[in-house]
C-alpha positions as CSV (number, residue, x, y, z in Angstrom):
1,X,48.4,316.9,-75.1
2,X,51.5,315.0,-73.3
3,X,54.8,316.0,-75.0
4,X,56.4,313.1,-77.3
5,X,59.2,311.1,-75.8
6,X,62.3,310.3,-77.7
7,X,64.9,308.3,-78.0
8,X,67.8,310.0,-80.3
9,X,65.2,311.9,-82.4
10,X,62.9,309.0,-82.4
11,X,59.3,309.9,-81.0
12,X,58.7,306.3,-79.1
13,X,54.9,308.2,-77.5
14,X,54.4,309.5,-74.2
15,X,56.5,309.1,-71.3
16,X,53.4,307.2,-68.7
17,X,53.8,304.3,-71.4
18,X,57.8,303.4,-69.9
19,X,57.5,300.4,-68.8
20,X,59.9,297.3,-68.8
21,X,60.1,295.3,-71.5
22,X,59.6,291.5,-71.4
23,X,62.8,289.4,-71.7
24,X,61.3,287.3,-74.7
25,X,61.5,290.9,-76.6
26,X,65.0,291.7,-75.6
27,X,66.1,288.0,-76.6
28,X,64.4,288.2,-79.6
29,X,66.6,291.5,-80.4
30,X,69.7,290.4,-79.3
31,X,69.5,286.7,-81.4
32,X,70.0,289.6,-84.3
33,X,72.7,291.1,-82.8
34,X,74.3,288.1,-82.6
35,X,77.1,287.4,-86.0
36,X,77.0,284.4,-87.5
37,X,79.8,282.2,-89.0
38,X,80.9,283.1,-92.6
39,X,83.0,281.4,-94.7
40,X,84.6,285.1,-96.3
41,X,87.3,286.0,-93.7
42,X,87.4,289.5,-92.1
43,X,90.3,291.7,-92.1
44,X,90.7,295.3,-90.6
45,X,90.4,298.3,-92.4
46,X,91.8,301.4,-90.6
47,X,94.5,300.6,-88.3
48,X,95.1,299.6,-84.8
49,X,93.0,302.1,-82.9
50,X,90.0,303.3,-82.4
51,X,88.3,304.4,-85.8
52,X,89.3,301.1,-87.5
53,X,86.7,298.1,-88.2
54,X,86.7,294.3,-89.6
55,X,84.9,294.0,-92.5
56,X,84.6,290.4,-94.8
57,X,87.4,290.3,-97.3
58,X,84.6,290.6,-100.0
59,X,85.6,294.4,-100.8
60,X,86.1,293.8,-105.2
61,X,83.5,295.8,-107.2
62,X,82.9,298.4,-104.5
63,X,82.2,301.6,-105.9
64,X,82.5,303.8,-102.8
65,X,82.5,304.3,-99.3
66,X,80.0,306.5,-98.0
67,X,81.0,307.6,-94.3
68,X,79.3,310.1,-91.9
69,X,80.4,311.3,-89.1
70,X,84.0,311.1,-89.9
71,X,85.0,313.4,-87.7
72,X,88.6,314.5,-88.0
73,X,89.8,310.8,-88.7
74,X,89.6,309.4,-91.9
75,X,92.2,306.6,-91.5
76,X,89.7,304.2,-92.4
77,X,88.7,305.6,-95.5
78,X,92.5,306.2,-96.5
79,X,93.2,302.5,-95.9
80,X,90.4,302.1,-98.4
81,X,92.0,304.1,-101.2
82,X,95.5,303.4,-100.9
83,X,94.6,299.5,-100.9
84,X,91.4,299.0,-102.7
85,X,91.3,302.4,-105.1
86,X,87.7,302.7,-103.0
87,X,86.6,305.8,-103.3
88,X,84.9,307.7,-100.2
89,X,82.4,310.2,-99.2
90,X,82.3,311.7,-96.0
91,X,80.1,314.1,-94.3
92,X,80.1,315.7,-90.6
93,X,79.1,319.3,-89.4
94,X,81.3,318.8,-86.5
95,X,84.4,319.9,-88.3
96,X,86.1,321.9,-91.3
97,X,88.0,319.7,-94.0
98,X,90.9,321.5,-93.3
99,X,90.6,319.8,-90.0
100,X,91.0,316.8,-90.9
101,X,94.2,314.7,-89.5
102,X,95.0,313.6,-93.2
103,X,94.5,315.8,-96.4
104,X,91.9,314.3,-98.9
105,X,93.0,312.1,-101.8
106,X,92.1,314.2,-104.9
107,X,89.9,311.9,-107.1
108,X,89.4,309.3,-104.4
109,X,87.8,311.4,-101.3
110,X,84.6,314.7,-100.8
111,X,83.7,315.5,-97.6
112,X,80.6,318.1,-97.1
113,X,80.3,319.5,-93.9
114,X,76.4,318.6,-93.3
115,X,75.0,316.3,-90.9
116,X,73.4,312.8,-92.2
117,X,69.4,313.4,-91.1
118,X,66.3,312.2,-92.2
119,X,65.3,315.9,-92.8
120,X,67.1,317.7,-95.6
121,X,68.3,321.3,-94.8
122,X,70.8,324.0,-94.8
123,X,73.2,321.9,-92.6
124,X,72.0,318.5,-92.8
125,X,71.1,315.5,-96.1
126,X,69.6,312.2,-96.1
127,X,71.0,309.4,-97.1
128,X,69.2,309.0,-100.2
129,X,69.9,312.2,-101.3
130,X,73.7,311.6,-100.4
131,X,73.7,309.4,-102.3
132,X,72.0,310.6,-105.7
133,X,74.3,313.8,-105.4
134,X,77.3,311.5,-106.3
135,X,75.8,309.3,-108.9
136,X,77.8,306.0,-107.9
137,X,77.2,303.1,-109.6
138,X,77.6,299.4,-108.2
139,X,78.1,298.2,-104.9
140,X,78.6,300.1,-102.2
141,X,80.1,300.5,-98.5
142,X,78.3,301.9,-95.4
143,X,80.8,303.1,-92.6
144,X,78.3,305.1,-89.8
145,X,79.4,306.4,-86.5
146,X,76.8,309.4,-85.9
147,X,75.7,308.8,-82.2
148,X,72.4,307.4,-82.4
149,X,71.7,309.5,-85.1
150,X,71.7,305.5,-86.7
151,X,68.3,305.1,-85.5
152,X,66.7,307.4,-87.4
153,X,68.9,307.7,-90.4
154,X,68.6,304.0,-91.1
155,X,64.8,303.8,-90.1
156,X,64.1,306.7,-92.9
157,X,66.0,305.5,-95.4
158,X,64.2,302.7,-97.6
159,X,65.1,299.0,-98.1
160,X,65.9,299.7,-102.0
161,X,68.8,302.2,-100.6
162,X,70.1,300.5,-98.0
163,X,70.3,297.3,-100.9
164,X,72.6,299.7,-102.6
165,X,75.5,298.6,-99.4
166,X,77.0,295.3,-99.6
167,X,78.8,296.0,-96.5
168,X,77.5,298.1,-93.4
169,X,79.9,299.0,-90.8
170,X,78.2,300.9,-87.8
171,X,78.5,301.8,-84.4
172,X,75.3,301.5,-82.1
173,X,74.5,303.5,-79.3
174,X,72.7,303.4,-76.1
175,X,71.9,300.0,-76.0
176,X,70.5,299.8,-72.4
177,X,67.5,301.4,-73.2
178,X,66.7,297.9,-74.9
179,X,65.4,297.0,-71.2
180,X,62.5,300.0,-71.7
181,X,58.7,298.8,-73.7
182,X,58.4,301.6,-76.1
183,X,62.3,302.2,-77.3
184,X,62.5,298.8,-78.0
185,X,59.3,298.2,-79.8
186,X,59.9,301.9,-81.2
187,X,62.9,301.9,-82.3
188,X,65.4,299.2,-81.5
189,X,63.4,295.9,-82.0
190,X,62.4,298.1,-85.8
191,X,65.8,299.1,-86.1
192,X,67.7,295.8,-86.3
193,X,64.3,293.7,-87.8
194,X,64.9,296.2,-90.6
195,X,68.4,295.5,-91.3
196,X,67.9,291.9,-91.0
197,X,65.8,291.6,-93.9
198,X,68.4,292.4,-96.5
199,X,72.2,291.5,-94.2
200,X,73.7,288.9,-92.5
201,X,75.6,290.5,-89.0
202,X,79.0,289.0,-89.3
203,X,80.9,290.5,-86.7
204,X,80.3,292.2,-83.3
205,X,82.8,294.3,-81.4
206,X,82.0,295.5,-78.3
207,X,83.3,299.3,-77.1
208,X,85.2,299.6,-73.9
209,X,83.7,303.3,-73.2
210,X,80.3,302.5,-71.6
211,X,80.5,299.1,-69.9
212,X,77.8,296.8,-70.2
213,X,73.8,295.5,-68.6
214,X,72.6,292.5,-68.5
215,X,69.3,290.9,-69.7
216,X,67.0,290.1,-66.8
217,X,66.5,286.5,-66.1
218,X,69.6,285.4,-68.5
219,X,73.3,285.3,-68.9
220,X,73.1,287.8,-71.8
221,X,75.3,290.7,-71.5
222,X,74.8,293.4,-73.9
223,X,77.5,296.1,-74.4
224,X,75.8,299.8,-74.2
225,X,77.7,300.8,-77.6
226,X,78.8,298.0,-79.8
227,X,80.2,298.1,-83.5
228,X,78.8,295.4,-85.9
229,X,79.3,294.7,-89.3
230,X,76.7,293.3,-91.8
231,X,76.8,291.8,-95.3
232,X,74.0,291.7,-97.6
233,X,72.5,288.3,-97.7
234,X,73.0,287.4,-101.6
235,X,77.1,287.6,-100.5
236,X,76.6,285.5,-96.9
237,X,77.7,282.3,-97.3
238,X,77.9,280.3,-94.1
239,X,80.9,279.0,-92.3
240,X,81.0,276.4,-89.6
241,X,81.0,276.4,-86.1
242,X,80.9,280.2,-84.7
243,X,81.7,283.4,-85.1
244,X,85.0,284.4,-83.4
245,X,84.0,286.8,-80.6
246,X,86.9,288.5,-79.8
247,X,88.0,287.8,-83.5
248,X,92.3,287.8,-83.2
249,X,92.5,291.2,-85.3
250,X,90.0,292.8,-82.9
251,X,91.3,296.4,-81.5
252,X,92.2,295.9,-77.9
253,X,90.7,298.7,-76.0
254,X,88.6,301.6,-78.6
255,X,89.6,303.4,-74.7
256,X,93.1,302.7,-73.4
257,X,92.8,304.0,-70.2
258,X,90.0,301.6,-69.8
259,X,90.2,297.9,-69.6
260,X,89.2,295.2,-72.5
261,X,85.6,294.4,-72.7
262,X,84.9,291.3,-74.5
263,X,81.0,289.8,-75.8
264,X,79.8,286.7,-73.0
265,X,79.4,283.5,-73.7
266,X,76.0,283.5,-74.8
267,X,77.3,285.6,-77.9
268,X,78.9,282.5,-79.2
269,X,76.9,279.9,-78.0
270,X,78.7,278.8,-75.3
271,X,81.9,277.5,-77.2
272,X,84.1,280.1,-77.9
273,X,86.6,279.2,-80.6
274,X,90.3,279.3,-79.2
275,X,91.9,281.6,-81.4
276,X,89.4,284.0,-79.0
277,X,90.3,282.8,-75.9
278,X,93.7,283.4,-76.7
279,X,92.9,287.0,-77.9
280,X,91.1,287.4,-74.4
281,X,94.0,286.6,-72.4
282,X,96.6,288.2,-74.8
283,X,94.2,292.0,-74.4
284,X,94.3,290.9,-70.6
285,X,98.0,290.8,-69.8
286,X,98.6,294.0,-72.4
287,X,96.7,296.1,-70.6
288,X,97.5,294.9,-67.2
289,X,101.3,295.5,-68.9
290,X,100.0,299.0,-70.0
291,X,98.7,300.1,-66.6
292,X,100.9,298.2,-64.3
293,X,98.9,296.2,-62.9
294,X,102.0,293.2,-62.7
295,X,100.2,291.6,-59.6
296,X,98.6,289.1,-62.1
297,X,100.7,289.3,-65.3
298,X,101.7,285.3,-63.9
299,X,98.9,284.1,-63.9
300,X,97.6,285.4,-67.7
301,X,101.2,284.3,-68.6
302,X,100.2,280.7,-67.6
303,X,96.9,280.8,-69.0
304,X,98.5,282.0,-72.1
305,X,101.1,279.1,-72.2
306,X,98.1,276.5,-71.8
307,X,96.3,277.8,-74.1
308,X,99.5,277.9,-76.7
309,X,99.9,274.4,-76.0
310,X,96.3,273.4,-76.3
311,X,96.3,275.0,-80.0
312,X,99.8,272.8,-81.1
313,X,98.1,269.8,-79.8
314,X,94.8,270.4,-81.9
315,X,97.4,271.6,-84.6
316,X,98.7,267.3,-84.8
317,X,95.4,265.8,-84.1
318,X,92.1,264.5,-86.3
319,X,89.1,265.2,-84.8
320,X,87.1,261.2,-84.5
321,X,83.8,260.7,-86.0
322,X,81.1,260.6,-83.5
323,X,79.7,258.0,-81.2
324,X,76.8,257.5,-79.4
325,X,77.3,257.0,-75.7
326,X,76.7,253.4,-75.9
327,X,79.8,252.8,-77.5
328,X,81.9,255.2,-74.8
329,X,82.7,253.6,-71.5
330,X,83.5,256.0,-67.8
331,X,86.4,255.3,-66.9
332,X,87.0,257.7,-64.5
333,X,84.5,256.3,-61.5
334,X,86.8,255.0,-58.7
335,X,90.2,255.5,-59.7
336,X,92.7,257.3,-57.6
337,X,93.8,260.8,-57.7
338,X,96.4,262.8,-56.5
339,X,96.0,266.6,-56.0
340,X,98.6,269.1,-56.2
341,X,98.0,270.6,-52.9
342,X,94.7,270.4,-50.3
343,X,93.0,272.8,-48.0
344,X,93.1,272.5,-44.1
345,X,92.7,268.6,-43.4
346,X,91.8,267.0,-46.4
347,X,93.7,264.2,-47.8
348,X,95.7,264.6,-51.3
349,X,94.9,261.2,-52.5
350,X,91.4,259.5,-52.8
351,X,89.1,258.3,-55.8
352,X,87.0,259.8,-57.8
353,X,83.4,259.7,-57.0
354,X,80.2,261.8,-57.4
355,X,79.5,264.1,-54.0
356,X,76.7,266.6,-53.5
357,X,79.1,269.2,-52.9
358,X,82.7,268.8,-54.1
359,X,84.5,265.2,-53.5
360,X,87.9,266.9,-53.2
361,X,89.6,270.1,-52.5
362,X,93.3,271.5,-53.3
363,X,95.1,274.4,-51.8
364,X,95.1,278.0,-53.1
365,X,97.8,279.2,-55.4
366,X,98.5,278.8,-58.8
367,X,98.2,275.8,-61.1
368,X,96.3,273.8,-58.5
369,X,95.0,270.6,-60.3
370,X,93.7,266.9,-59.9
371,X,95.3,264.0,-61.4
372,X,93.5,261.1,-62.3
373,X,95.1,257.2,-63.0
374,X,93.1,255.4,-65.2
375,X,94.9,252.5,-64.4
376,X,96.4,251.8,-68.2
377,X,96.0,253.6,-71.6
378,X,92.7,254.3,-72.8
379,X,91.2,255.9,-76.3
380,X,89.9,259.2,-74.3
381,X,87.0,260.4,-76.1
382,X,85.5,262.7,-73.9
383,X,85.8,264.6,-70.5
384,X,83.0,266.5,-68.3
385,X,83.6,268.5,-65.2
386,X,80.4,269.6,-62.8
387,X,81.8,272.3,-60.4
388,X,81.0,272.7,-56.7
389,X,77.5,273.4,-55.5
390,X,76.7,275.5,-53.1
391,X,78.8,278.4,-53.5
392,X,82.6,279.3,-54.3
393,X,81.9,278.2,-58.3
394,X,83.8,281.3,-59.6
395,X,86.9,280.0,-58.1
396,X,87.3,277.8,-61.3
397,X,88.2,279.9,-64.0
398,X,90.7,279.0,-67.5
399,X,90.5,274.9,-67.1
400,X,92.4,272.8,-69.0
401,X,92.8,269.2,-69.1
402,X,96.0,267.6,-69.7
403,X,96.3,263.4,-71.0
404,X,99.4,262.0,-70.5
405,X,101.3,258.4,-70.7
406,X,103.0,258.8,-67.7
407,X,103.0,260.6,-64.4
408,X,105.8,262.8,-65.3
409,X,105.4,266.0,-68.0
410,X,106.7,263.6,-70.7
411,X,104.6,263.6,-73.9
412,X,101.3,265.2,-73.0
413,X,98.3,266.8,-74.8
414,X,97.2,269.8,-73.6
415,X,92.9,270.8,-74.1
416,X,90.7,273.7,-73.3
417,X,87.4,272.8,-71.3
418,X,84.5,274.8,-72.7
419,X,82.4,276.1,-69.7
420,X,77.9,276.1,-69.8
421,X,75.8,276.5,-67.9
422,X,76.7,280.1,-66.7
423,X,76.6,281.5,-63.4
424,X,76.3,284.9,-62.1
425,X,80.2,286.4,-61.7
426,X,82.0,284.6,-64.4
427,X,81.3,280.9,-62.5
428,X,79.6,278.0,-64.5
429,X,78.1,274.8,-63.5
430,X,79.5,272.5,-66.8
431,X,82.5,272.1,-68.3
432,X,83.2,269.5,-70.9
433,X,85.6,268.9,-74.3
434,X,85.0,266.7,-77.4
435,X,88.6,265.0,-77.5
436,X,90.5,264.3,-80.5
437,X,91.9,260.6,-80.6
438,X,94.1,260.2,-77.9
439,X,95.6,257.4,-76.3
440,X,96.5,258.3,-72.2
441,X,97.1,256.5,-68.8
442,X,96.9,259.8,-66.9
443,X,94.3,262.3,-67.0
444,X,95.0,266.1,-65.4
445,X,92.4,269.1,-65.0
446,X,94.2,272.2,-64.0
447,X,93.9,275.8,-63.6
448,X,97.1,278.4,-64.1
449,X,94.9,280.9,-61.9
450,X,95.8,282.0,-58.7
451,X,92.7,279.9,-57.1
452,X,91.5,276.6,-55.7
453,X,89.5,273.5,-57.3
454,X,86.8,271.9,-55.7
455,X,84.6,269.6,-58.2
456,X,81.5,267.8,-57.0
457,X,81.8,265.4,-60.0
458,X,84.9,264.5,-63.0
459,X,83.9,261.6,-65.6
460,X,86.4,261.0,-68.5
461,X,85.0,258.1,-71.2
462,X,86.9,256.4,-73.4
463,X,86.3,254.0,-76.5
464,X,86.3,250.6,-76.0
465,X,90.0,249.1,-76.7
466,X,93.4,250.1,-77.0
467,X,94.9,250.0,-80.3
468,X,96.8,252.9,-81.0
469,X,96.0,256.0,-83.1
470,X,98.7,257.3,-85.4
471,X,97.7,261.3,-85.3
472,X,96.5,262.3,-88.5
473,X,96.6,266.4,-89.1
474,X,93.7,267.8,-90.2
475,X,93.1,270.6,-87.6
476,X,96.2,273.2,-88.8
477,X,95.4,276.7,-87.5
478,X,98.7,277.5,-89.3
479,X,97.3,281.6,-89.8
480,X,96.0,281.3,-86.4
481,X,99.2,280.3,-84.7
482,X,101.5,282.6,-86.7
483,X,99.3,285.9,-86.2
484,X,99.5,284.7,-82.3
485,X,103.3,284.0,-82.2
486,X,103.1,287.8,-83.7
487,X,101.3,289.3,-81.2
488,X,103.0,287.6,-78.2
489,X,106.1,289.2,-79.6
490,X,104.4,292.0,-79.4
491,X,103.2,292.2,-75.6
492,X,107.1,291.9,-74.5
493,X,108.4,295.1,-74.0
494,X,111.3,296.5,-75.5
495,X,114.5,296.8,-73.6
């Protein structure tokens, strides 16, 4: 008889039965994985390094905390009683409580040096049992970093139990081995269907240690250890648009040494809110800063700037109701351009037309861009962007468009372009933004990167008319742009 196969104490049958799992498997895992907008906010609960997790600010009536594999750092669970008066549990055989980096709160905190395992024993208790020893009553918190040992723990333990949690924090391992037949129907594919039964994943933080795979056949990048956080579904209640992925009061790097790794594109659906492109760039150019790499600090600087600017101009503006396309007019088609440098013998001027390849093509160097005159004011509604063919898309990366009156800086509204249709490399095919009501003669698309831009195609359409549009706020990210001011303060060094 062949010897089982497992996968972190998970017998998954014999090894001959490895084979590669089908990408409508993997997808089917990862549409799990994937948070989804809530309307209860998140905060972070531990700190600012590794150890510490954003959970929804829903924490009222929790009875306890139960946390294995604490380890020797408990600032999680202190954060917990000092704040909330949570009590906490904690278990690991790894360590001695006199170990710990913090002494336990009388009253509030046990630790019990076991491990948690499906199989009860002189040095190991189940969840279940865990849990009975300490009687608590109400609502409770899961908070689980074991090392796979998740699998099995949360596999064994039954649906009535786990709908003891209202919140489960957890840190999954080994990820990649989602790409293998058996682990995935197993174990993985069980793991997560069982957890979606009774929560709602609201967040997903991806761990810098390990690096990442990709799905075969997609643009779906999966980090190999990733910390999500789950809410039971009577105390989900939807929020609109995405989840933020990086959310702003992510940690930076769980490694320091190592640099940022952030979820792809396909996490959020291909629009990433800005309040996470801004964390991207912010973690960027702090750890560039923290291992002196300075060689591109300018260019994350600028990229930063625009995307400050972009956020005060959505800040002033109301969003239009929708029209159909009949009622939207190109306005772009044939009108000149002027580009703010070109490559070899290429002209600077010209008009914009569609061209198999790329109709125009600037220098390298920073802030290259491509202005367009419209000829006179028009109610912009709506800009698209199809990048070169052929080759050499990555060179467009962090585009912005910028409308303006005149030709000078002047008055001028600054927007991010959402990028789909992703390509291998970071490079993309679309790019495209819904604009607010704006009123512009001139119409910019720029990069602050140290690059080129080459388009093979640039339509802007605009409503019909040119009555003016007195800004009306409704958009007012006023948390978002004070917790950014706050950690832009933050990245300049002290003197």
């Amino acid at each position: 008889m062949a010897t089982l196969k497992s996968f972190y104490g998970v017998d998954i049958g014999e090894p001959s039965r490895s084979t590669a799992a089908a990408t409508a498997e993997v997808v089917e895992v990862f549409e799990l994985l994937k948070p989804k907008a809530s309307k209860t906010p998140l905060i972070r609960i531990g700190g600012d390094n590794d150890g510490s997790y954003l959970v929804p600010d829903n924490l009222d009536g929790i009875a306890a905390c139960f946390s294995p594999g604490v380890s020797r750092i408990k600032y999680f669970e202190d954060f917990l009683a000092d704040r909330y008066g949570i009590q906490s549990h904690m278990c690991d055989f790894s360590c001695d409580v006199d170990e710990l980096k913090t002494s336990l709160k009388p009253g509030m905190q046990t630790f019990v040096k076991k491990w948690l395992d499906v199989r009860p024993g002189e040095n190991s208790i189940s969840l279940e049992d865990w849990l009975q020893d300490h009687d608590s009553q109400g609502d409770l918190l899961l908070q689980m970093d074991i090392e796979g040992a998740e699998y099995r723990n949360i596999l064994a333990t039954s649906e009535r139990t786990l709908a003891r949690f209202r919140v489960i924090v957890l840190e999954v391992h080994g990820l990649g081995k989602v790409l293998e037949t058996p682990i995935l129907r197993e174990v993985i594919a069980p793991f997560f269907q069982k957890l979606a039964r009774s929560f709602t994943t609201v967040h997903a933080h991806p761990n810098n240690c390990c690096g990442e795979f990709t799905v075969p056949d997609t643009d779906i990048r999966i980090p190999n250890v990733l910390e999500l956080t789950f809410i039971r579904n009577d105390h989900f209640v939807p929020g609109p648009g995405t989840a933020a992925l990086p959310h702003p009061l992510d940690v930076s790097r769980n490694v320091p040494r190592k640099a940022p790794l952030f979820l792809s594109e396909a996490w959020c659906d291909y629009h990433r809110p800005l309040e996470s492109r801004v964390k991207i760039l912010e973690d960027n150019l702090r750890y560039r800063e923290d291992v002196g790499a300075s060689s591109v600090d300018g260019e994350l600087s600028g990229a930063l700037a625009l995307t400050m600017e972009s956020l005060q101009t959505l800040s002033t503006l109301v969003v239009p109701a929708l029209k159909r396309d009949g009622d939207l007019v190109e306005v772009a088609r044939g009108r000149p351009y002027e580009l703010s440098s070109t490559y070899d013998t290429s002209s600077r001027t010209g008009v914009v037309q569609h061209r198999g390849s790329y109709f125009f093509h600037t220098g390298f160097g920073k802030d290259q861009s491509i202005r367009v005159d419209l000829g006179r004011r028009h109610q912009v509604r709506r800009i698209e962007v199809t990048n070169r063919q052929g080759g050499f898309q990555e060179r467009a990366k962090h585009i912005f468009a910028v409308l303006a009156d005149g030709p000078g800086e002047g008055m001028r509204r600054v927007f991010p372009m959402y990028e789909t249709g992703q390509l291998p490399g970071g490079a993309w095919q679309e790019c495209g933004i819904e604009v607010p009501d704006v009123s512009a003669r001139y119409v910019t698309i720029t990069s602050p990167m140290d690059t080129a831009l080459h388009f093979s195609d640039l339509r802007i359409y605009a409503a019909d008319g040119d009555r003016p549009i007195k800004p009306t706020p409704r958009w007012t990210p006023r948390r978002v742009l004070q917790g950014v001011r706050r950690r832009i303060r933050r990245l300049r060094p002290s003197r």
